[in-house]
C-alpha positions in Angstrom: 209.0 -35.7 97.1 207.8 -34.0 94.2 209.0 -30.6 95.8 212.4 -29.1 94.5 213.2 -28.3 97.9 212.6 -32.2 98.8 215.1 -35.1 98.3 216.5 -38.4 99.2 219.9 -38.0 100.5 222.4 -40.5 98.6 226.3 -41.2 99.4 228.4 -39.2 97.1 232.0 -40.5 96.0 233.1 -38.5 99.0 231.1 -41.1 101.8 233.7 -43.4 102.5 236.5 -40.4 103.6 233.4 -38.6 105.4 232.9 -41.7 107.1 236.3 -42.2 108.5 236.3 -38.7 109.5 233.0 -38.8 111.5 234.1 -42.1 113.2 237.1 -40.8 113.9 235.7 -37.3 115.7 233.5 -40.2 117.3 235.7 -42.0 118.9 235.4 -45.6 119.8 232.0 -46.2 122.1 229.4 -47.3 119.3 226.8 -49.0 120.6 223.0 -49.2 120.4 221.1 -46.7 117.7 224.4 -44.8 117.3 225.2 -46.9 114.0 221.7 -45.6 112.3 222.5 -41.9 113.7 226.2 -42.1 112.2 225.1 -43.2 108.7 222.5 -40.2 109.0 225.1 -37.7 110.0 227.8 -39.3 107.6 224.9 -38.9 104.5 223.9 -35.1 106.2 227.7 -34.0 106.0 228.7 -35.4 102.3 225.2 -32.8 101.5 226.6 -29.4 103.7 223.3 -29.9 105.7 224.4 -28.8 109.1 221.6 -28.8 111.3 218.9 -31.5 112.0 215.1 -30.7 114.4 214.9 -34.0 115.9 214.0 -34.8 119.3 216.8 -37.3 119.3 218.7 -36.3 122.1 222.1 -38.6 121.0 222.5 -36.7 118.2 224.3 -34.0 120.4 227.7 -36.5 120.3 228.4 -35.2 116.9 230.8 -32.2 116.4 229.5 -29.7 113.8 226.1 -30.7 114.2 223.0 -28.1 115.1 220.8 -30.0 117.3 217.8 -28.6 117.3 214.4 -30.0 119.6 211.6 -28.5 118.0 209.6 -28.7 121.4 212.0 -27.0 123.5 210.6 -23.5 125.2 212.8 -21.3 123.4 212.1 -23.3 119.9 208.6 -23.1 120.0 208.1 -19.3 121.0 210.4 -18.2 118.4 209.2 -20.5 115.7 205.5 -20.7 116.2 204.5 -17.4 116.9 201.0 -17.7 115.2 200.2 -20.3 118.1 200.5 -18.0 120.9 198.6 -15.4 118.5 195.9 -17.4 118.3 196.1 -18.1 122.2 196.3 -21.8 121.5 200.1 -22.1 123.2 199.2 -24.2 125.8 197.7 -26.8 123.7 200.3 -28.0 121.8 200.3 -32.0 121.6 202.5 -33.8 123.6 205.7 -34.9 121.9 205.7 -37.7 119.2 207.0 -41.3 119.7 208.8 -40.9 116.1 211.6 -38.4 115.6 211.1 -35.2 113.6 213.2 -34.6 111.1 214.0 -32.0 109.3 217.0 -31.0 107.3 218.3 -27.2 106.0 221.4 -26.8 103.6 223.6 -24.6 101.8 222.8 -24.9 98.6 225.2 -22.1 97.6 228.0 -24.8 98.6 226.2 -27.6 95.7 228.2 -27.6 92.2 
């Protein structure tokens, strides 16, 4: 955390209006780990950080989102080109039990 390109997302004065609006685009099925994927989205949206890596598969529900599965074909040819350079492709490790997650933003959008 000690990176200036590393931080802990906090709600903003904004998170209670952001929250309204996400449930609303929502709609009313809520059920099961949707509640913790809501509050991440909610926290993700007050920042301008539009696009999450994630192997989370329900995170697709949300409007506005970039869903991105880092394990995916197309994902890892374009983004891990030094793999298939050094002919070790076909070895990558089967997919993790925990989520990935990684988070890009704006931060020409920040005050």
């Amino acid at each position: 955390m000690a990176s200036p390109a590393c931080g802990v997302l906090r709600p903003t004065g904004r998170h209670a209006a952001v929250l309204g609006q996400v449930l609303g685009e929502l709609g009313p099925v809520f059920a099961g780990n949707l509640l913790h994927d809501t509050q991440t989205v909610v926290l993700m949206s007050e920042h301008v950080i539009t696009r999450i890596v994630t192997r989370d598969t329900e995170l697709h529900r949300f409007p506005g989102l970039e869903v991105v599965d880092p394990l995916a074909p197309e994902v890892r040819e374009s983004t891990w080109p030094t793999a298939a350079r050094l002919g070790v492709a076909g070895s990558l490790a089967a997919p993790s039990r925990r989520p990935l997650l990684s988070l890009s933003c704006d931060t020409s959008a920040r005050s």
